[in-house]
C-alpha positions as CSV (number, residue, x, y, z in Angstrom):
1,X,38.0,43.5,-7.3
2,X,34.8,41.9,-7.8
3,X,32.4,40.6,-4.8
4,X,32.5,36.9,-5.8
5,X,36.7,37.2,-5.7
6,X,36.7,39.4,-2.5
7,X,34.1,36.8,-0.8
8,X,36.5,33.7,-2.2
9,X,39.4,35.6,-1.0
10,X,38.1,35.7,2.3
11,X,37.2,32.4,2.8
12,X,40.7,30.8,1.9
13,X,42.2,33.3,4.7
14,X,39.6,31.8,7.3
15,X,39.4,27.7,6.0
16,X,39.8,25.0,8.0
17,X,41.6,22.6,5.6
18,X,40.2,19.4,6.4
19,X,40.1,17.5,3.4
20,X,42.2,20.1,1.0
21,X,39.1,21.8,0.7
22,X,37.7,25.0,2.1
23,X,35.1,23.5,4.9
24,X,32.8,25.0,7.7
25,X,34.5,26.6,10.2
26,X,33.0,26.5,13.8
27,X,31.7,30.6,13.2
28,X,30.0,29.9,10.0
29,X,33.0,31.4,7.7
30,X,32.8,30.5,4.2
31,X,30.4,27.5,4.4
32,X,29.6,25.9,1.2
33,X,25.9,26.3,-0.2
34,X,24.7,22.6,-1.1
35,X,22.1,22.4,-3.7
36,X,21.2,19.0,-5.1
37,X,18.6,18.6,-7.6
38,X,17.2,15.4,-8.6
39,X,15.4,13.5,-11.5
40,X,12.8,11.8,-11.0
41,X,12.5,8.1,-12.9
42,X,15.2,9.3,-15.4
43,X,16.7,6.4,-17.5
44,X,20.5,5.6,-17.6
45,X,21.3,6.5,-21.3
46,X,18.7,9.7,-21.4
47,X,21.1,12.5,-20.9
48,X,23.9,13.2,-23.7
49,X,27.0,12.8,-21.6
50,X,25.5,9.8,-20.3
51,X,25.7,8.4,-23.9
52,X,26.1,9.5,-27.3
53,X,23.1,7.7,-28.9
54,X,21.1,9.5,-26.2
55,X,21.6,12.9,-28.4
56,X,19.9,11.4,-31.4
57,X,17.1,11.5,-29.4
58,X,17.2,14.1,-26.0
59,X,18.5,17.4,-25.3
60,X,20.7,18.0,-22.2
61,X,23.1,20.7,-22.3
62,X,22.8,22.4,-19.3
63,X,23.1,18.4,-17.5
64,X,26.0,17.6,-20.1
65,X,27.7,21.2,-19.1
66,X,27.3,20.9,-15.2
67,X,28.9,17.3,-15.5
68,X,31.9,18.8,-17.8
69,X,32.4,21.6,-14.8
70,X,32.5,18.7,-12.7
71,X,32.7,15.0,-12.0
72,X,30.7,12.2,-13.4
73,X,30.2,9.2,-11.0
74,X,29.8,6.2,-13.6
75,X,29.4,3.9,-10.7
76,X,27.2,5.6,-8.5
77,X,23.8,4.3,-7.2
78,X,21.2,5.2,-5.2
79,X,20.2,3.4,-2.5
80,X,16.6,1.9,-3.7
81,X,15.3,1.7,-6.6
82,X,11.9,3.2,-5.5
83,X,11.0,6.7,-5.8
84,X,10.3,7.3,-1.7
85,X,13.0,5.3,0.0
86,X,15.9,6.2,-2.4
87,X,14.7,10.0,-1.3
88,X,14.6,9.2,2.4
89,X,18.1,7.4,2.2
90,X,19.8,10.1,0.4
91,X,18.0,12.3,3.1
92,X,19.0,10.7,6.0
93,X,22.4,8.9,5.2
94,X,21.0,5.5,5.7
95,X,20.0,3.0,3.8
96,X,15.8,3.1,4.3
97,X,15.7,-0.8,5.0
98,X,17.2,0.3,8.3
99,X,13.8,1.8,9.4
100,X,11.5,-0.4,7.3
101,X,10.9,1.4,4.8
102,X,11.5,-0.5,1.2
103,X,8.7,0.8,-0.9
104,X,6.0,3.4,-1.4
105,X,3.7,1.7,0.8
106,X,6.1,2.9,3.5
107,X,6.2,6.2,2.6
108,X,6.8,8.1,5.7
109,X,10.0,8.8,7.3
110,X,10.0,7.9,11.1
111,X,10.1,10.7,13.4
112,X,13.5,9.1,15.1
113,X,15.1,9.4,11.9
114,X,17.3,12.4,11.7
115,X,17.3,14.1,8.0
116,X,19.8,16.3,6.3
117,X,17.6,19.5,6.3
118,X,17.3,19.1,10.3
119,X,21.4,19.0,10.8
120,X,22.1,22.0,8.0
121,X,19.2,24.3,9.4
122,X,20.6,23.7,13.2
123,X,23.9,25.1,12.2
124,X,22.9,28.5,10.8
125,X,21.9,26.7,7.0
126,X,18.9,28.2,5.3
127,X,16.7,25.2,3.9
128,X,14.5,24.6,1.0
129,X,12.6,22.0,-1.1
130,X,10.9,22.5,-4.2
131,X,8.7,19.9,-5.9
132,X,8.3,16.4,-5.0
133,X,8.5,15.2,-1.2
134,X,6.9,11.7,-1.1
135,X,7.9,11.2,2.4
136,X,4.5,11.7,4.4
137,X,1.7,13.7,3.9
138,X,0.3,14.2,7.6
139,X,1.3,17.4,9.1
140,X,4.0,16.0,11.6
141,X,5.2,14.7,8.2
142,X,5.3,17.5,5.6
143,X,8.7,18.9,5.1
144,X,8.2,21.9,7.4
145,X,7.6,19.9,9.7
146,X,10.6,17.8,9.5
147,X,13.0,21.1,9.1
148,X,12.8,22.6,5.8
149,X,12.6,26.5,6.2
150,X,10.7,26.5,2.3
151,X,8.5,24.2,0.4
152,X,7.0,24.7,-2.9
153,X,5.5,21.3,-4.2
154,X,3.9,18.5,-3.6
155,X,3.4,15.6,-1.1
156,X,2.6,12.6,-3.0
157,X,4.4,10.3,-5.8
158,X,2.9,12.1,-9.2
159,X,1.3,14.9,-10.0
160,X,-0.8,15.7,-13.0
161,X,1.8,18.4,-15.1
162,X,-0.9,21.4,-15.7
163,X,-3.2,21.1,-13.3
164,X,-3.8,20.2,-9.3
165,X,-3.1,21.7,-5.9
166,X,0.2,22.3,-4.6
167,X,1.7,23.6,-1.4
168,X,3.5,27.0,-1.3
169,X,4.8,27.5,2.1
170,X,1.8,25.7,3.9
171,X,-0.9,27.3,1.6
172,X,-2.9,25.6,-0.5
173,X,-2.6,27.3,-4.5
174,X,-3.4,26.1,-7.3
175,X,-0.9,24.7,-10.1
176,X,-0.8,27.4,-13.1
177,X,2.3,26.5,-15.4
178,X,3.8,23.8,-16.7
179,X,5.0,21.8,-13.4
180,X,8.2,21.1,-14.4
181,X,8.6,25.4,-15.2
182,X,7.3,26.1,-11.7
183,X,9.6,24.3,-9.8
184,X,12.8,25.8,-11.6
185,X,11.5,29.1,-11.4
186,X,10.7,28.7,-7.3
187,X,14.7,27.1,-7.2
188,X,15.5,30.5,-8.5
189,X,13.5,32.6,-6.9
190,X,15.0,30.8,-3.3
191,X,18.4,31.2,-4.6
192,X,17.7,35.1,-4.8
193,X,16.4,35.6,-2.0
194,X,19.1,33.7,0.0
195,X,22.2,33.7,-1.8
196,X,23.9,35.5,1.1
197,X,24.0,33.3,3.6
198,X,24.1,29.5,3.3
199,X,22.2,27.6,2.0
200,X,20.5,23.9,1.2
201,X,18.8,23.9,-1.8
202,X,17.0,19.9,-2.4
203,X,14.9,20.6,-5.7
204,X,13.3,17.5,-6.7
205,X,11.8,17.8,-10.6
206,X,9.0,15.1,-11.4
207,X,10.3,14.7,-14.8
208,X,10.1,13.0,-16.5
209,X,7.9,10.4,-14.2
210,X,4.5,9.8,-15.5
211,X,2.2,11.1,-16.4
212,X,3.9,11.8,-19.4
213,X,3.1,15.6,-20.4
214,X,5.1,18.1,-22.4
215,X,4.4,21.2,-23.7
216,X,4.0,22.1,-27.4
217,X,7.4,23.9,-27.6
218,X,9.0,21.0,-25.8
219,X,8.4,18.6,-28.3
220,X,8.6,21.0,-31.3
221,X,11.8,21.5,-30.2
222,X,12.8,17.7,-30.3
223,X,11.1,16.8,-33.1
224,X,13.2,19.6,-35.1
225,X,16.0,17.6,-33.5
226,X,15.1,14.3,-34.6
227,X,13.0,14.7,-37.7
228,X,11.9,10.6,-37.4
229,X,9.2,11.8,-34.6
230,X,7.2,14.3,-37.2
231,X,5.3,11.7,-37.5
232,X,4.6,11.0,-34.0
233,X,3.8,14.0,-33.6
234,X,1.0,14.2,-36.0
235,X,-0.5,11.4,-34.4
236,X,-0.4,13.3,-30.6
237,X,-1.7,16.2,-32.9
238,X,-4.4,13.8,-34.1
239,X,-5.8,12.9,-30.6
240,X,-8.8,13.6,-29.3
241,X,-10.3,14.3,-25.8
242,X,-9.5,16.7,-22.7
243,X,-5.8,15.3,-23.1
244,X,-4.8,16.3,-26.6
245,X,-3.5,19.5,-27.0
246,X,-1.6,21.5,-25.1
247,X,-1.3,18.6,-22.8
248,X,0.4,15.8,-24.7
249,X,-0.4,13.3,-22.7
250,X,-0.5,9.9,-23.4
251,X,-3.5,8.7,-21.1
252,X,-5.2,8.1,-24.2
253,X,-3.6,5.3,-25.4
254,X,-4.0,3.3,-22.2
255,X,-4.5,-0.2,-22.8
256,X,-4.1,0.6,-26.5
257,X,-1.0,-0.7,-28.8
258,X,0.8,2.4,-28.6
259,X,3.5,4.1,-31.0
260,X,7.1,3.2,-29.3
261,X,7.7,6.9,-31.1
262,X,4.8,8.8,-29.2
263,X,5.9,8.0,-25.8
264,X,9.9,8.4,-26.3
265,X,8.6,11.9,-28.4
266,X,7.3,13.0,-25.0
267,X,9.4,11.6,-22.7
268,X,12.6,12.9,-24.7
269,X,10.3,16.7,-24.3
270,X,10.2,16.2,-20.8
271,X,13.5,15.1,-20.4
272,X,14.5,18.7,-22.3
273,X,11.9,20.5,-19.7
274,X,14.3,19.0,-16.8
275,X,17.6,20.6,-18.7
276,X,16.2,23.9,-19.1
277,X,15.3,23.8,-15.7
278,X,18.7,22.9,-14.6
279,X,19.9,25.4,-16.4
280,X,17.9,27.9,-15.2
281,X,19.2,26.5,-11.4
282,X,22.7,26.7,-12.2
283,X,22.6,30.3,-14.4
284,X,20.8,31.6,-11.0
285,X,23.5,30.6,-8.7
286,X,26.5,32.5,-11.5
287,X,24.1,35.6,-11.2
288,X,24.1,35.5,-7.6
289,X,28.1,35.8,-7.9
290,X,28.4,32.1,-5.2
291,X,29.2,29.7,-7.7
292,X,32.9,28.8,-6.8
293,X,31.3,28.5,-3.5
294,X,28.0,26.0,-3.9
295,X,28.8,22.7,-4.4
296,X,25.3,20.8,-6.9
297,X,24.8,17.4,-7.2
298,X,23.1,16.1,-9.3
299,X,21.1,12.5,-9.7
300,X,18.3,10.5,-10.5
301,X,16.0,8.8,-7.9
302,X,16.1,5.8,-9.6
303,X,16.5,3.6,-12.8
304,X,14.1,4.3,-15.4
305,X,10.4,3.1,-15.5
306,X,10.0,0.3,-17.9
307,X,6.5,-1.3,-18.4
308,X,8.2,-4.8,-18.2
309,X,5.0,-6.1,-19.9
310,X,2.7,-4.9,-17.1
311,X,0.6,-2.3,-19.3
312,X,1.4,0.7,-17.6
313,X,1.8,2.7,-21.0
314,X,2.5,5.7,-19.2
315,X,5.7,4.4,-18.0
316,X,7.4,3.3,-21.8
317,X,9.9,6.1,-23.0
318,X,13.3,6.0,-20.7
319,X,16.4,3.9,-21.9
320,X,18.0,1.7,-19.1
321,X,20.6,0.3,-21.8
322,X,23.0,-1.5,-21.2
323,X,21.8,-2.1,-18.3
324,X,19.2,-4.5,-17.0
325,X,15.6,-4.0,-16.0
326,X,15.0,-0.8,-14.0
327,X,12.7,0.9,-11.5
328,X,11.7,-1.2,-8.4
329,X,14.3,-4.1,-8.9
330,X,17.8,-4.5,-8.0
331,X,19.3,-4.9,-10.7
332,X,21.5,-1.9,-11.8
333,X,19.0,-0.6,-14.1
334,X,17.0,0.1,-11.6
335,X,20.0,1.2,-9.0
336,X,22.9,2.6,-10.8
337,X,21.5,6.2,-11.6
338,X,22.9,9.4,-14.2
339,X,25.4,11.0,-10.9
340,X,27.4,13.0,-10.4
341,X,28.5,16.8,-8.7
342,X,30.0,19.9,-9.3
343,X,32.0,22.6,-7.5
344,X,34.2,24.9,-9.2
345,X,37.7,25.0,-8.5
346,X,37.3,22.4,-5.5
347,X,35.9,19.1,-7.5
348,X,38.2,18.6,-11.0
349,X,36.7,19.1,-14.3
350,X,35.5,16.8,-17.3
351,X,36.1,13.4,-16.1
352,X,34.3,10.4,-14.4
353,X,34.8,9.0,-11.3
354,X,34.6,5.5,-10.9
355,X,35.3,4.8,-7.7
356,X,31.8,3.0,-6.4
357,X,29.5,6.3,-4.6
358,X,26.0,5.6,-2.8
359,X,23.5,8.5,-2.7
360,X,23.8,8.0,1.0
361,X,27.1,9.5,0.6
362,X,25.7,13.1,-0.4
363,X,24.4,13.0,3.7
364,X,27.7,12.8,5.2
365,X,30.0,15.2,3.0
366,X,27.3,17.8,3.2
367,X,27.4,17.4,7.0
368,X,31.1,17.5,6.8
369,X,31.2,20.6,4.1
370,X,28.6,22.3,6.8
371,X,30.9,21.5,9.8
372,X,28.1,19.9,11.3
373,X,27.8,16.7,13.4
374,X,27.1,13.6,12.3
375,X,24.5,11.9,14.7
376,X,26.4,9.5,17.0
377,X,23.9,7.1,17.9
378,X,23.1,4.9,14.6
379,X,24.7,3.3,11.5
380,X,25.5,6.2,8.8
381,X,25.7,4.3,5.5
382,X,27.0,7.1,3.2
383,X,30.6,8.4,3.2
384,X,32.5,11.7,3.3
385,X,33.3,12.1,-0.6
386,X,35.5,15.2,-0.9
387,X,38.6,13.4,0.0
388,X,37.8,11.0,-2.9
389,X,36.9,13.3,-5.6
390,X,39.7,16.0,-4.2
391,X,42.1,13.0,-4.7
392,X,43.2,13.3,-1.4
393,X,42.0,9.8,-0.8
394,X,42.2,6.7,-2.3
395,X,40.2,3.6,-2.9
396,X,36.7,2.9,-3.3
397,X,34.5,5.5,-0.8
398,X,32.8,2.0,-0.7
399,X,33.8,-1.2,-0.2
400,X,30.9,-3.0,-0.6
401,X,26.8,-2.0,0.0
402,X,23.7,-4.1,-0.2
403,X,20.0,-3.2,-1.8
404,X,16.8,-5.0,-0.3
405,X,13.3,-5.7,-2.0
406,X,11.8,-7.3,1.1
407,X,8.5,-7.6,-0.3
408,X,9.4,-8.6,-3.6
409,X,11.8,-11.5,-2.1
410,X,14.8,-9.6,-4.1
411,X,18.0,-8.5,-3.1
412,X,21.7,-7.5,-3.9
413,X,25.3,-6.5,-2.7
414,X,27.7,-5.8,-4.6
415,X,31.6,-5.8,-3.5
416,X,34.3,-4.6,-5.8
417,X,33.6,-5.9,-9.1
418,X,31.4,-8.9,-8.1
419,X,26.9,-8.8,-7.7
420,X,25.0,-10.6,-6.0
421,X,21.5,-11.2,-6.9
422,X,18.5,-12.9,-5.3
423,X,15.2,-12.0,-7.8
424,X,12.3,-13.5,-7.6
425,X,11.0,-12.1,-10.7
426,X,13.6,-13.0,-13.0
427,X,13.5,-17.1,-12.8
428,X,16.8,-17.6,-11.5
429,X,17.9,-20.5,-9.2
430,X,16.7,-19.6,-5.5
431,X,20.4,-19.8,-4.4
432,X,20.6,-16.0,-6.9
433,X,23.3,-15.6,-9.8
434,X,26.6,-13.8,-9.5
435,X,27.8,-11.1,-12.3
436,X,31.3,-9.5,-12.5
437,X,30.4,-5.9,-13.7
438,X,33.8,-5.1,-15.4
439,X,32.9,-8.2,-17.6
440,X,29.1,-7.6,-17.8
441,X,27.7,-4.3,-17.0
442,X,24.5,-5.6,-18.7
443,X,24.3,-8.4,-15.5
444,X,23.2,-11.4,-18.1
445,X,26.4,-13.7,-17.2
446,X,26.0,-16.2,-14.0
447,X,30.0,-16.3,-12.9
448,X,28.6,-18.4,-10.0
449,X,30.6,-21.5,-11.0
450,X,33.9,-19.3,-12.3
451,X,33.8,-17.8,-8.7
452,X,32.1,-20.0,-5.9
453,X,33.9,-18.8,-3.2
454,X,32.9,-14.9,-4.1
455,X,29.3,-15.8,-4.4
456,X,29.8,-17.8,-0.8
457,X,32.0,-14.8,0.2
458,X,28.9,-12.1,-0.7
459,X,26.2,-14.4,0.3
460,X,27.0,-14.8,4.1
461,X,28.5,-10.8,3.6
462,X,24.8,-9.8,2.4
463,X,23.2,-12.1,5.8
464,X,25.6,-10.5,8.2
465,X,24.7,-7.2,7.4
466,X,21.0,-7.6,6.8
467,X,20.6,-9.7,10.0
468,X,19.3,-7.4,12.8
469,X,17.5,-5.2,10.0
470,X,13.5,-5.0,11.0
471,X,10.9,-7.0,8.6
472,X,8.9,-4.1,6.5
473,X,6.3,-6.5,5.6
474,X,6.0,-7.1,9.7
475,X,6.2,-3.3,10.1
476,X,3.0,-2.3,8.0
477,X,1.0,-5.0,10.2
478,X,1.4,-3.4,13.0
């Protein structure tokens, strides 16, 4: 009898079925490991599974293959559409308006805030993150400090792909590799080591935000996919200056009318970086024989970045379609994210799950998974999911959630089938449009005078729940 079928055996002997799942006993026995990595800026239709035109362009096996082992969530979102608070939601269970905190100029999470890390790691869980934080860079801040037992990566919201400082367990090193390489390999390396007991593994790729950098056999490898971007790629060949070769990069063309071809070339190579990477996370986890015993999520922070006519080149390359607009807004292009988890055996294979999930809800079921306790004394947004995605349960984990751009004078909810939005960029009527999603995924159609008592309905739903919430913009002046 092999190890991984003696240690599965044992666990079923000593579960507590709570959910029809084997979860955390009070000793410790047979606690799942948790590992969720995330993408960082990844568009809607950039991953094969995702959608079939994707293929013509990117290559995602190892994403395609972990969502056929698992579940796809085809209505799941994150809670912001901005790189630090979607990270501090998912990290704390609560939507990040709660504590003020609705873009990057709020990047810290407040001490008072209690994070995922901090509940697995007081119950026995071994805890680590590789690559991006983005949720404070003073020393009270960094992700030791707030509970992690690891950290290989970086503090801030980018980071060049070849070059730079990172931190490696509180010491300064230097980066030596491709980024996106380093982080994978440090995933596995933690896995290695700690396979044994378990573990919480958060490993946040940068890929494919900008700056927009691939290696050489990264985009040879696309363009032998997709023979249209050979000539793309003589023109990245072509470029001159300390960011031509091997870096790829597309600072050059700043400000410049650039090929539409060059920067999906390279974003499509970074996109394939982030796959082998996975890969290389989930072929670590079969080795260390604790697959049918880890459950991986896996998501994007938000929608893809789209220039929207700002001229930030270095931001062209994702695919949002069908959906509208995308980072920083809140419409689902910049909300609803690629989603979805995997657990072998426990979580059914090769389908989608449309039942409405928030990235808040990856908090609370690994709590529950870890037999921990949820803390008592605040709203938890997110929701136990295993008795949803078990089919033990169900109904919407959700019944309705809302998404707040205070600063921008934009927000959302959405309930059931119905949207609410208030944009402030988009030239609607002040009074916001209302879209039925089964009808309009692409949120162009105003049902607003089909439905007025929904858009009443969701209008004074979306005041009562964002009443008592504290002013951001107030926040920073203090």
């Amino acid at each position: 009898m092999s190890d991984s079928v003696f240690r599965k055996l044992i666990c079923i002997r000593n579960v507590v079925t709570i959910v029809g799942v084997a979860l955390a006993t009070a000793s410790g026995v047979c606690r799942p490991n948790v590992i969720v990595i995330m993408a960082d800026d990844l568009g809607w239709s950039d991953i094969g599974i995702q959608n079939e035109e994707a293929t013509k362009d990117v290559l995602t096996p190892h994403i395609d293959n972990l969502f056929n082992e698992g579940l796809r969530f085809s209505n799941g979102y994150v809670a912001s559409s901005t790189c630090g608070p979607s990270r501090a939601s998912y990290l704390t269970g609560r939507t990040s308006s709660r504590f003020a905190m609705e873009d990057n100029n709020e990047y810290c999470v407040p001490a008072s805030e209690v994070m995922l890390q901090e509940v697995l790691g007081s119950v026995g869980y071994t805890t680590g993150l590789m690559g991006k934080w983005h949720l404070g860079d003073r020393p009270e801040q960094q992700p030791q400090a707030r509970g992690f037992d690891e950290f290989v990566g970086f503090l801030g919201g980018a980071q060049d792909y070849y070059k730079g400082s990172l931190i490696d367990n509180g010491e300064k090193i230097e980066l030596e590799e491709y980024i996106t390489d380093l982080i994978a390999n440090e995933a596995v390396d933690f896995i290695e080591r700690n396979h044994e007991d378990p573990f919480f593994l958060y490993v946040a790729f940068n890929a494919p935000h900008s700056p927009m950098q691939a290696t050489q056999p990264l985009i040879e490898r696309v363009v032998a996919h997709q023979p249209r971007f050979t000539e793309a790629y003589e023109k990245i060949k072509a470029t001159e200056g300390e960011n031509a070769l091997p870096n790829y990069s597309l600072e050059p063309y700043r400000g410049k009318d650039v090929d539409v071809d060059v920067m999906r070339l390279v974003y499509s190579a970074m996109v394939a970086g982030l796959d082998d990477g996975v890969g290389k996370i989930v072929n670590a986890v079969e080795e260390a024989g604790v697959r049918e015993n880890t459950l991986i999520v896996f998501l994007a922070d938000n929608g893809g970045a789209l220039a929207l006519g700002r001229g930030r080149v270095n931001d062209f390359g994702a695919v949002n379609l069908p959906l509208r607009q995308g980072k920083g807004t809140v419409f689902d292009g910049g909300l609803r994210v690629v989603f979805g988890a995997s657990w072998p055996g426990v979580i059914p294979q090769g389908g989608d799950y449309d039942g409405i999930v928030n990235s808040t809800d990856i908090f609370t079921t690994a709590v529950t998974l870890a037999g921990a306790d949820l803390p008592g004394d605040r709203i938890i947004d997110g929701v136990d999911l295993m008795p949803y995605l078990t089919g033990r349960k169900d109904g919407n984990p959700h019944d309705h959630f809302f998404f707040r751009r205070f600063d921008r004078n934009s927000w959302s909810i959405r309930s059931g089938d119905f949207k609410w939005i208030r944009d402030n960029f988009s030239g609607m009527p002040p009074e916001g449009e209302l879209y039925r999603l089964s009808d309009d995924e692409g949120e162009l159609i105003d049902v607003s005078n089909q439905y007025p008592e929904k858009k009443k309905e969701l209008v004074e739903l979306y005041r009562k729940l964002t009443k008592d919430l504290p002013d951001p913009i107030a926040k920073r002046k203090e």
